[in-house]
C-alpha positions in Angstrom: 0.0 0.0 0.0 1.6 3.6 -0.5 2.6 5.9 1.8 3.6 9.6 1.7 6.5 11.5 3.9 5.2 14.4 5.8 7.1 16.4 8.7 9.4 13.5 9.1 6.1 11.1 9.0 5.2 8.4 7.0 2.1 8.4 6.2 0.5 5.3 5.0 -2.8 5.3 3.4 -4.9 3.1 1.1 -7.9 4.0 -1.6 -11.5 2.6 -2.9 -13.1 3.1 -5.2 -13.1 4.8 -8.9 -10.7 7.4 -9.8 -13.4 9.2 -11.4 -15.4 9.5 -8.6 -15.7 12.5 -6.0 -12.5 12.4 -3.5 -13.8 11.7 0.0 -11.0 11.8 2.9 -11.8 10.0 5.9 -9.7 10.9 9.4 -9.8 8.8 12.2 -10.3 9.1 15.8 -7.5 9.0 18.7 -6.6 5.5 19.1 -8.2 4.0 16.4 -6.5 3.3 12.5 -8.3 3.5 8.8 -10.4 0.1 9.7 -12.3 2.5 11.9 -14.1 3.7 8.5 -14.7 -0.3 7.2 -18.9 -0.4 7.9 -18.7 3.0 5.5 -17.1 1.3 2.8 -19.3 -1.1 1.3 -22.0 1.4 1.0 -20.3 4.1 -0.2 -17.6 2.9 -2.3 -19.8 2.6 -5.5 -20.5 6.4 -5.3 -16.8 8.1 -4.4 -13.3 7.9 -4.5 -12.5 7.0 -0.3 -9.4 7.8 1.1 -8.2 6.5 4.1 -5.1 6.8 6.2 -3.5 6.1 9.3 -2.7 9.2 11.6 0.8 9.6 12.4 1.8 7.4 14.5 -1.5 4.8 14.4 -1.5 1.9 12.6 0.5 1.4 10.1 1.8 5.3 10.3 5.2 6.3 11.6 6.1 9.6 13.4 9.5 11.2 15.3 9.0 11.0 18.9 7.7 14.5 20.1 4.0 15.8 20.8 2.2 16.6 17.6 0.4 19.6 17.0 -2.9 20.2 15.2 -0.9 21.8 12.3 1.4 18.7 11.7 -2.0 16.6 11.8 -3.4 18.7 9.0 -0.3 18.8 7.3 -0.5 15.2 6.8 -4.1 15.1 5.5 -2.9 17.7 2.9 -0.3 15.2 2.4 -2.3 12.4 1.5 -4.3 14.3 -0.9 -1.5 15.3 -2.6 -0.3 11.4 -2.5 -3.6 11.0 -4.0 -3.8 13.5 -6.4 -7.1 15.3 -5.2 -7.1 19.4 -5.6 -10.4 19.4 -3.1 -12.4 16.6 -1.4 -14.8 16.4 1.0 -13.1 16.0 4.0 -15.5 13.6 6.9 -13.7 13.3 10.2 -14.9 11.6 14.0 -13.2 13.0 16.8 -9.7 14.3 17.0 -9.9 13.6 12.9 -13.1 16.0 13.3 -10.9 18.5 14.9 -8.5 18.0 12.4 -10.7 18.6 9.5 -12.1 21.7 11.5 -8.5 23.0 11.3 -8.9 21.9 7.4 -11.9 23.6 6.9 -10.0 27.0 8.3 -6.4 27.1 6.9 -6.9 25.1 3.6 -10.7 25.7 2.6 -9.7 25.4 -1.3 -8.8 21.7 -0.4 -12.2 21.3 1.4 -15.5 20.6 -1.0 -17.9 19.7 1.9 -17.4 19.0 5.6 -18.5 16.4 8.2 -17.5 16.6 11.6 -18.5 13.8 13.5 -18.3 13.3 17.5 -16.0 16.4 17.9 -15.9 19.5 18.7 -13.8 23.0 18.0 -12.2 22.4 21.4 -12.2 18.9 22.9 -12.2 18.7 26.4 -10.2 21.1 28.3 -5.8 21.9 29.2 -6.1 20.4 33.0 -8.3 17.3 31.3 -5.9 16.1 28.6 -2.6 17.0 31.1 -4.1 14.2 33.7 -4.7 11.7 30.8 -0.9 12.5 29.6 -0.2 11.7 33.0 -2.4 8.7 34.2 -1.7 7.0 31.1 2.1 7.2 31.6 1.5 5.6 34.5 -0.4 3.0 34.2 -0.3 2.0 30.4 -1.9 1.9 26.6 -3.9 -1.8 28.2 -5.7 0.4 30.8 -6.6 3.5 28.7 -7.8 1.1 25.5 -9.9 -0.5 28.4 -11.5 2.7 29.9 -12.1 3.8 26.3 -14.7 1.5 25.5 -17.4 2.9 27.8 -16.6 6.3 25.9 -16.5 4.9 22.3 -19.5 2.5 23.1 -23.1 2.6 24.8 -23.6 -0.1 27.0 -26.3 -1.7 25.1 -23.6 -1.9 21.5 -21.3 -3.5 24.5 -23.7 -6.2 25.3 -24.8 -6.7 21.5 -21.7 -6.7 19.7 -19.0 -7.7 21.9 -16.6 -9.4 18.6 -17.1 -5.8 17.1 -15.9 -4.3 20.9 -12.9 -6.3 20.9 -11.7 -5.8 17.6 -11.7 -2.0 18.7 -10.6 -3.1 21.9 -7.6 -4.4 19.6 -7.0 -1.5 17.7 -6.9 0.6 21.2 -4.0 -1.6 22.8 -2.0 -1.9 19.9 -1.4 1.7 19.6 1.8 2.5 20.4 2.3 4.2 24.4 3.9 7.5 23.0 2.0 8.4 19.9 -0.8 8.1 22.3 0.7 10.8 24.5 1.9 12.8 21.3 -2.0 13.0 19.8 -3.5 13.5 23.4 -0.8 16.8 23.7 -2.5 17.8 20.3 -5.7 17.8 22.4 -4.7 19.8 25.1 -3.3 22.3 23.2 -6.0 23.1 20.6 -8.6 25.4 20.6 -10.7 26.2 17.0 -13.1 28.3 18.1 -12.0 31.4 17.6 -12.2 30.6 13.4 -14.8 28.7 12.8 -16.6 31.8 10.9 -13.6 30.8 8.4 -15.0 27.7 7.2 -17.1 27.8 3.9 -17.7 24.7 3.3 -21.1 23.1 3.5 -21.0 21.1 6.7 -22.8 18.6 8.5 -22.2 18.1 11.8 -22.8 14.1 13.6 -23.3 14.2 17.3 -23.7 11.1 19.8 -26.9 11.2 22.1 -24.3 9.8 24.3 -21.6 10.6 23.6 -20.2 12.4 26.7 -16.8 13.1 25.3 -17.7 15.3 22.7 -21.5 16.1 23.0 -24.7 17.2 21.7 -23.7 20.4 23.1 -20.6 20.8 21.1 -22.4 19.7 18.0 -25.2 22.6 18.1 -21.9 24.6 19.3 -20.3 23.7 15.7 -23.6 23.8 14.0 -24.5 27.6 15.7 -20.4 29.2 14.4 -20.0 27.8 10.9 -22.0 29.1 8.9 -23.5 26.7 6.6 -23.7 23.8 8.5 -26.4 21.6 10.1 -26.6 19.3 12.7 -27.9 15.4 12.9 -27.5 13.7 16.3 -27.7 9.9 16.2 -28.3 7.7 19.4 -24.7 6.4 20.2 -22.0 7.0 22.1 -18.5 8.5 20.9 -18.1 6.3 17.7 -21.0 6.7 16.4 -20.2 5.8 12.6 -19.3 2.5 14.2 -22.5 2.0 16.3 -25.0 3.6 13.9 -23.2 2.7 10.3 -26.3 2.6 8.1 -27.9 5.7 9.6 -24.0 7.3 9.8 -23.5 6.1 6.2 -26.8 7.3 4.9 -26.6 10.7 6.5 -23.2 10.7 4.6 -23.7 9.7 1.3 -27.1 12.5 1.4 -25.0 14.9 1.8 -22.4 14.2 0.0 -24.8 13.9 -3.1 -26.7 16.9 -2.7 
């Protein structure tokens, strides 16, 4: 599969789909890799051009040790459409991949057709909030974090139902390497997009969680109310909500996208 060098990255990423069809870019969340997007593709892939990648350090990514910074994370999504050879794409991202393609949808908007930002928010979570995670999950390792993550990523109802789908995220979690955890969790702390928002012209759709109480309904409307053409669609889930909810996630995504 190819991969593109970026900041002293290595991004890898994979593609579905026509060539001819419209370019959609698909970011994923903290502590998850590409396969997070897998329920979209088979729906979708018919229609447009999906590009996946791993975040830097994730999956099958590489990065220099170091914290990253929201800048280096959009960098690399720029990156991979270059890779790709897409001018401008509609950029869909859940969580810190949401805040990411926020930062997308202010600093690069010629690269950015049409926006979804799923289960995220301009600022996620607060300084003091991401500094004690830094810390507790120093201390106690990636095993224990991946594990306390489920109850955020999942209701306890998709728990019960779909436990082989749980612990192949479950999976994914622990096998994310200790310090590009840290590195995308000091990329939390230290941003903050609200001041811009009223920078993003792209047609947006926002995705919240009912709940989802790491990034919720409140931050959705909060998106929704500062960008100015955007709307907001809450599904009943928790934080991964394109995971819990794919045929309503994918069909609110491929209306959209269409329109």
């Amino acid at each position: 599969m190819p991969e593109v060098e970026s900041e002293g990255a290595r991004i890898w990423y994979t593609i579905d789909g026509r060539d001819d069809a419209p370019a959609v870019l698909l970011l994923h969340s903290l502590g998850t890799s590409h396969a997070l997007w897998d329920q979209q593709l088979p729906p979708l892939v018919d229609r447009f051009r999906l590009i996946r990648y791993d975040a830097r350090g994730h999956g099958k990514s590489t990065a220099p040790p170091g914290e990253y910074t929201i800048e280096q994370l959009g960098h690399d999504a720029l990156a991979v459409l270059d890779a790709a050879g897409v001018q401008a794409a509609a950029i869909c991202g859940i969580s810190i991949g949401g805040l990411t393609s926020v930062w997308l949808g202010e600093n690069a908007p010629k690269r950015v057709s049409r926006l979804v930002l799923a289960n995220t928010a301009a600022r996620i979570g607060t300084r003091e909030l991401w500094s004690e995670r830094i810390a507790f999950v120093r201390a106690n390792g990636i095993a224990i974090a991946a594990e306390q993550a489920m109850s955020r990523w999942f209701t306890s109802d998709f728990l019960e139902t779909e436990p082989a789908l749980a612990a192949r995220f479950l999976a994914i979690a622990r096998a994310c390497p200790l310090e590009s955890y840290l590195a995308a969790c000091a990329a939390l702390r230290d941003t903050d997009l609200r001041r811009d928002l009223h920078h993003v012209t792209a047609p947006t759709l926002v995705v919240a969680g009912s709940s989802d109480l790491s990034t919720t309904v409140s931050d959705g409307m909060w998106l929704r109310d500062n960008i100015p053409e955007a709307r907001l669609e809450i599904l009943d889930a928790a934080h991964l909500s394109n995971v819990e909810r794919p045929d309503e996630f994918s069909a609110l995504l491929d209306d959209f996208l269409i329109r």
